[in-house]
C-alpha positions in Angstrom: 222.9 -107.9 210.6 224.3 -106.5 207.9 222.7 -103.4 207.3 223.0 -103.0 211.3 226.9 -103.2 210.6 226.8 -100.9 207.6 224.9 -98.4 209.8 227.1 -98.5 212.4 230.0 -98.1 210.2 228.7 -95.1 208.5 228.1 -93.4 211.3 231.7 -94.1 212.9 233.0 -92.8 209.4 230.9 -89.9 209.8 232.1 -89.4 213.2 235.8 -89.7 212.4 235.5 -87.4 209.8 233.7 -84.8 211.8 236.6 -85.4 214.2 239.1 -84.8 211.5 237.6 -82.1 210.4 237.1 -80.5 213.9 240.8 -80.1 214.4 242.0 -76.9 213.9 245.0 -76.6 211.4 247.4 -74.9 213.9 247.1 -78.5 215.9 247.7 -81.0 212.8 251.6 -82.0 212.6 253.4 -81.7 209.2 256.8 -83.5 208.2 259.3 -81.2 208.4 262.7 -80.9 209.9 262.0 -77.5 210.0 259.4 -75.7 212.9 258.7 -72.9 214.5 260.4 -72.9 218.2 258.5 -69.7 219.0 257.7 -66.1 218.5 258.2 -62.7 220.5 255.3 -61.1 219.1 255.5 -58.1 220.7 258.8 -56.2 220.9 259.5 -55.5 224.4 258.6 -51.0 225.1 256.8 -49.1 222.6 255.7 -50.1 219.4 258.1 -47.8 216.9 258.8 -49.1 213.0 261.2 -45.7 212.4 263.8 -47.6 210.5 266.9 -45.9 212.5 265.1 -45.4 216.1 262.3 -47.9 215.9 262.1 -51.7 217.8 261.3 -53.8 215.0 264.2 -55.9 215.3 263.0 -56.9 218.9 260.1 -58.5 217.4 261.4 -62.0 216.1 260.5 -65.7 215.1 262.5 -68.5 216.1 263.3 -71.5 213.2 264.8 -74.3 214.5 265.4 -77.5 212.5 264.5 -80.7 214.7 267.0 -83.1 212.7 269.5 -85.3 214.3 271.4 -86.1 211.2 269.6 -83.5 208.1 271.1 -79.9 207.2 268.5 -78.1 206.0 268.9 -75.3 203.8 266.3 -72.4 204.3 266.6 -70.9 200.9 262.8 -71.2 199.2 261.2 -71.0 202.9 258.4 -68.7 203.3 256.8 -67.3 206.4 253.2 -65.7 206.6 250.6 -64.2 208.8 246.9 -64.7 208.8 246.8 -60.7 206.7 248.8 -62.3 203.9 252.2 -61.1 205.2 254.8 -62.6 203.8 258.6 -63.2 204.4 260.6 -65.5 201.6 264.2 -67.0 202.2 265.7 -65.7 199.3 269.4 -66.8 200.2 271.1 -69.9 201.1 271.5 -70.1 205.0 271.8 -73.8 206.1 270.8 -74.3 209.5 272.8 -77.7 210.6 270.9 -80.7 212.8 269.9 -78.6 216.2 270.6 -75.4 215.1 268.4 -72.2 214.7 268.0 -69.0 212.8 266.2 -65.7 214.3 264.2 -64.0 211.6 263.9 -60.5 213.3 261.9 -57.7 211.6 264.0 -54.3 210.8 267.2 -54.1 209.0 270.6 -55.9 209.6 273.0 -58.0 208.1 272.0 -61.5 207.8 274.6 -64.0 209.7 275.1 -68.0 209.5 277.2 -66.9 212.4 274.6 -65.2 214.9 272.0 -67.1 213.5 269.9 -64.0 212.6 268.2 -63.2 208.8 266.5 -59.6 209.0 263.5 -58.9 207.2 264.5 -55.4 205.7 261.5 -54.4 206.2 260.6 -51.8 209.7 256.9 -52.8 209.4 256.0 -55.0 212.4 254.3 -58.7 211.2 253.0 -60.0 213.9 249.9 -58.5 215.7 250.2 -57.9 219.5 246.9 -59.4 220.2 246.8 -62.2 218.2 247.7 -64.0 214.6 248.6 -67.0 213.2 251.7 -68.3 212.0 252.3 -70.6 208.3 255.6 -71.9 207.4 255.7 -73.3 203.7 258.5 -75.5 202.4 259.9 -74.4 199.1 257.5 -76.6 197.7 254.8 -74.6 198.8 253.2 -77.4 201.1 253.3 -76.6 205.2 256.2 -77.0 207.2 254.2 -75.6 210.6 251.4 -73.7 212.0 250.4 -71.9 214.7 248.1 -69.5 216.1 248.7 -67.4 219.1 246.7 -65.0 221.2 247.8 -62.8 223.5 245.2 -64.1 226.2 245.5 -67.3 225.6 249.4 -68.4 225.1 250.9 -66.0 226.8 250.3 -66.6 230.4 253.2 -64.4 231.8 252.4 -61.5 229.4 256.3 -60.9 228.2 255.0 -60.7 224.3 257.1 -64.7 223.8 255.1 -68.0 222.7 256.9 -71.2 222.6 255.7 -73.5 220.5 258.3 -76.7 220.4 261.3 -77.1 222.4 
C-alpha cells in the first residue's frame, strides 16, 4: 500500500505542477494595490507619432490603485511591453485609495490634478495587434500582467481592453 500511495502522490505532484506551470503569467495574481484598469491600445484615427500634430497622447494605460485605506505613491513604478519598452515613474505622484493616473504616450504636463503622467516620448508603445503588458513595483518584483490581442480582447474593436474594474 505504500508504494501504491507514494505513486499516487507523485503523480498528483506531477500533475499540480504541470498545472502550475500551464498557467500563463498574464492569469497569475500578484499583491499589489496597484493594477492595470485597462489600455487604449490603439489611438483612435491614424497612427501619427509627429510630436506637435501626431495622436500619441490618445494612446493611454490606465493605473488605478485597488486600496480602501493605502496611498500609494507611483514614484519607482515601471511599465513595459513584451519589445523591452519601458516607462519609469520618476516623480512622486500619489494616487490616494480609488484613485487613478492615465499614463498617455506624447508630451504634456504631468497633473495630480487630471490624473495624467505623459511619457515625453511621441513613439507609440503598445502594438495595435497585440502585446503584453508588465507592471513592476519599485522593487522590481510584478505588480500586474497582461496580454492583449486585438482579436481576442477586444470584441467591439474601439482599440480599449479592460482588465479590472
Amino acid at each position: 500500500m505504500r508504494i501504491r500511495t507514494a505513486a499516487v502522490a507523485t503523480t498528483a505532484a506531477a500533475g499540480a505542477l504541470a498545472a502550475l506551470t500551464a498557467v500563463p503569467a498574464q492569469a497569475a495574481e500578484y499583491t499589489s494595490a496597484l493594477k492595470v484598469r485597462g489600455i487604449q491600445y490603439d489611438a483612435p484615427g491614424r497612427d501619427s507619432n509627429r510630436c506637435s500634430t501626431g495622436n500619441t497622447d490618445e494612446e493611454y494605460l490606465t493605473i488605478k490603485n485597488y486600496s480602501s485605506s493605502k496611498t500609494v505613491n507611483l514614484k519607482g513604478y515601471v511599465v513595459k511591453d513584451a519589445a523591452g519598452n519601458r516607462f519609469a515613474f520618476t516623480a512622486n505622484h500619489h494616487l490616494q485609495p480609488g484613485d487613478y493616473v492615465k499614463l498617455r504616450g506624447g508630451n504634456g504636463s504631468d497633473s495630480d490634478k487630471y490624473n495624467v503622467v505623459y511619457r515625453d516620448n511621441c513613439n507609440f508603445m503598445w502594438n495595435n495587434d497585440k502585446d503584453t503588458i508588465y507592471f513592476h513595483k519599485p522593487s522590481g518584483s510584478r505588480a500586474d500582467v497582461h496580454a492583449y490581442t486585438k482579436r481576442g480582447s477586444d470584441p467591439d474593436g474601439n482599440g480599449y481592453v479592460a482588465f479590472h474594474k
